[in-house]
C-alpha positions in Angstrom: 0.0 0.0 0.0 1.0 3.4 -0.6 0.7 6.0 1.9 -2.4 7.3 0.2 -3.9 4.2 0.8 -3.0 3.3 4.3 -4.3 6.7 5.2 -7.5 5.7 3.1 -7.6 1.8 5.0 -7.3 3.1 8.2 -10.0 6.0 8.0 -12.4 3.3 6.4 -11.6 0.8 8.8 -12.5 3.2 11.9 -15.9 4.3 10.3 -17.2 0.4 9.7 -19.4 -1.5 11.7 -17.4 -3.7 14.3 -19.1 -7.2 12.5 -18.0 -6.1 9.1 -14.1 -5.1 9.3 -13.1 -8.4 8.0 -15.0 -7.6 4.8 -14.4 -4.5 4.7 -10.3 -5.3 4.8 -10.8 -8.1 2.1 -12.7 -5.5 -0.2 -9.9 -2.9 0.3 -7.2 -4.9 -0.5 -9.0 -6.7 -3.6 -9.1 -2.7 -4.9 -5.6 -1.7 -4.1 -4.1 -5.1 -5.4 -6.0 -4.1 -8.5 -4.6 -0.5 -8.3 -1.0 -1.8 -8.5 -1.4 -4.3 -11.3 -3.0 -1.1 -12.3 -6.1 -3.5 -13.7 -8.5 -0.9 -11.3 -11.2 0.4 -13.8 -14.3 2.9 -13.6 -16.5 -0.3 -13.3 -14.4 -1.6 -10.1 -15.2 1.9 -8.6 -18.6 1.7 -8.7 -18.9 -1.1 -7.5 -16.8 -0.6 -5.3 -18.9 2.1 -3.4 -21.8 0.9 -2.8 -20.3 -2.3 -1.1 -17.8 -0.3 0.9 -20.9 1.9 2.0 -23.3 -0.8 3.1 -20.7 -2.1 5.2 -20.4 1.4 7.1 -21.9 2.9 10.2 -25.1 4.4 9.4 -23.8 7.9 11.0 -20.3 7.9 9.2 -21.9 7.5 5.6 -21.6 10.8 4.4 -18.2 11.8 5.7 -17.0 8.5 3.6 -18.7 9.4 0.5 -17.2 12.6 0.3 -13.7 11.1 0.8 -14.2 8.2 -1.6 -15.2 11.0 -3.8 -12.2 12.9 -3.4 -10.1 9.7 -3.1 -11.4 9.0 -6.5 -10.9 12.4 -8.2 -7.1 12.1 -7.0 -6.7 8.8 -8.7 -8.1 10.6 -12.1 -5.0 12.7 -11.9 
């Protein structure tokens, strides 16, 4: 992982429900293996988001779609 993405693990990982972190790790690390094969399309981000939301606090869902956004607008770049 690249410091980019540790920062973005770790602030994901604080904001999911307790019962779900396992998932949550497995679908982080399936998107930033994919990022450094650099095989990470438009399609795995959307998909990506709406899994990574459902597995979220209920309270916390709006802070992390406004960083996914931004995390995703950096990656554009």
């Amino acid at each position: 992982m690249n410091q980019g993405q540790e920062k973005f693990y770790g602030f994901i990982l604080e904001r999911v429900q307790e019962d779900k972190v396992e998932e949550a790790k497995a679908l982080l690390a399936d998107n930033f293996r994919k990022q450094a094969e650099g095989n990470f399309t438009h399609e795995d981000a959307l998909q990506f988001a709406p899994k990574m939301i459902s597995l979220l606090k209920p309270e916390k869902v709006e802070e992390v779609k406004a960083i996914m956004k931004q995390f995703a607008q950096n990656m554009g770049h």
